[in-house]
N, C-alpha and C positions, 0 to 999 in steps of 0.2 A: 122442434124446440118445445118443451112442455114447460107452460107456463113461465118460460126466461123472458126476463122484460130486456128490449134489446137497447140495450146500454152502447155510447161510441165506442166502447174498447172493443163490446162483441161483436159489433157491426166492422172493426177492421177484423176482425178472424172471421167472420163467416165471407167476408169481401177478398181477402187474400184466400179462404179456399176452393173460392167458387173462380174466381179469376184465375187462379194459378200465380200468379205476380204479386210478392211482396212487392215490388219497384213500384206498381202501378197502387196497389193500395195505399203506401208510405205516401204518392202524389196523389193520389182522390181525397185523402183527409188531411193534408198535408202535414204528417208526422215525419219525425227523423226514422231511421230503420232501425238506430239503435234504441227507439222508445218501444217500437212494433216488437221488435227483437225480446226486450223484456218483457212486457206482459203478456208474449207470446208462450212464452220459456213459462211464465208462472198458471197461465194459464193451461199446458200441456201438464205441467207438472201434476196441477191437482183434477186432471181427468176429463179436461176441458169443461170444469164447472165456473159456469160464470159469475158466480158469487164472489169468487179472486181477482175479479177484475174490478175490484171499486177501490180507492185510496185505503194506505195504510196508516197508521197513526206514524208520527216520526216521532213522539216522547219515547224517549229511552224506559226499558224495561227496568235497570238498576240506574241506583245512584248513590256511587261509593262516598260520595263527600258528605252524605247525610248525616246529621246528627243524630247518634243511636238511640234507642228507644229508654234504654236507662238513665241517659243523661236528663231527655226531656222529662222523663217521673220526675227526676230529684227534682228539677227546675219546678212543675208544678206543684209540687210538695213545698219544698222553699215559698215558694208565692202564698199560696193555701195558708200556711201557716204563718208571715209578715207581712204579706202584701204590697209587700215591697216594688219599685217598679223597677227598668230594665240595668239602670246604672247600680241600685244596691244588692240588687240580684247576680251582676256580673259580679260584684267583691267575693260576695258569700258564697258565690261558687268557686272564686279563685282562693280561696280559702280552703278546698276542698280537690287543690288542684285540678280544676275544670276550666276550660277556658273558650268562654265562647264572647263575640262581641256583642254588644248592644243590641246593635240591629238584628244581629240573630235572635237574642233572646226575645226582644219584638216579635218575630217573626212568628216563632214557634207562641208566644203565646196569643197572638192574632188567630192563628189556625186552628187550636183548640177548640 
């Protein structure tokens, strides 16, 4: 092991390979088989590098419900240029057939 800090995931693969027993590692750390099972699978996968073995994010990579990037310009152009807040912003956009609610428009101008 060069320089791998031994983390519990690696500690059940190098215990399951030196025991020969998933059965017996799943009850030394008391995991399910199918927990061992996966990070075993991810861990094989990428070479037995234990870098794969630490949490993954769960935020989603896309997010089709977002408000597209042209809407939010016009919104801060409209503001930019009235300063209007989130109730006359929604007219003027619905003026323009856009239709966002309140809180949205909140949102997005929060985040800015």
């Amino acid at each position: 092991m060069d320089n791998e800090l031994l983390t519990p995931r690696l500690a059940w693969m190098l215990h399951a390979k030196e025991s020969g027993s998933i059965s017996r590692t799943c009850e030394t750390f008391s995991i399910s088989r199918k927990t061992f099972y996966k990070w075993r699978r991810r861990y094989q996968e990428a070479n037995n590098d234990s870098r794969v073995l630490v949490d993954r994010s769960r935020k989603p990579h896309t997010f089709p419900r977002a408000t597209p990037q042209a809407i939010k310009d016009r919104l801060f152009q409209l503001k930019d240029e009235t300063g209007f807040g989130q109730r006359l912003l929604k007219r003027r956009l619905a003026e323009e057939n856009i239709s966002l609610s309140e809180r949205t428009i909140w949102k997005i101008l929060k985040a800015r």
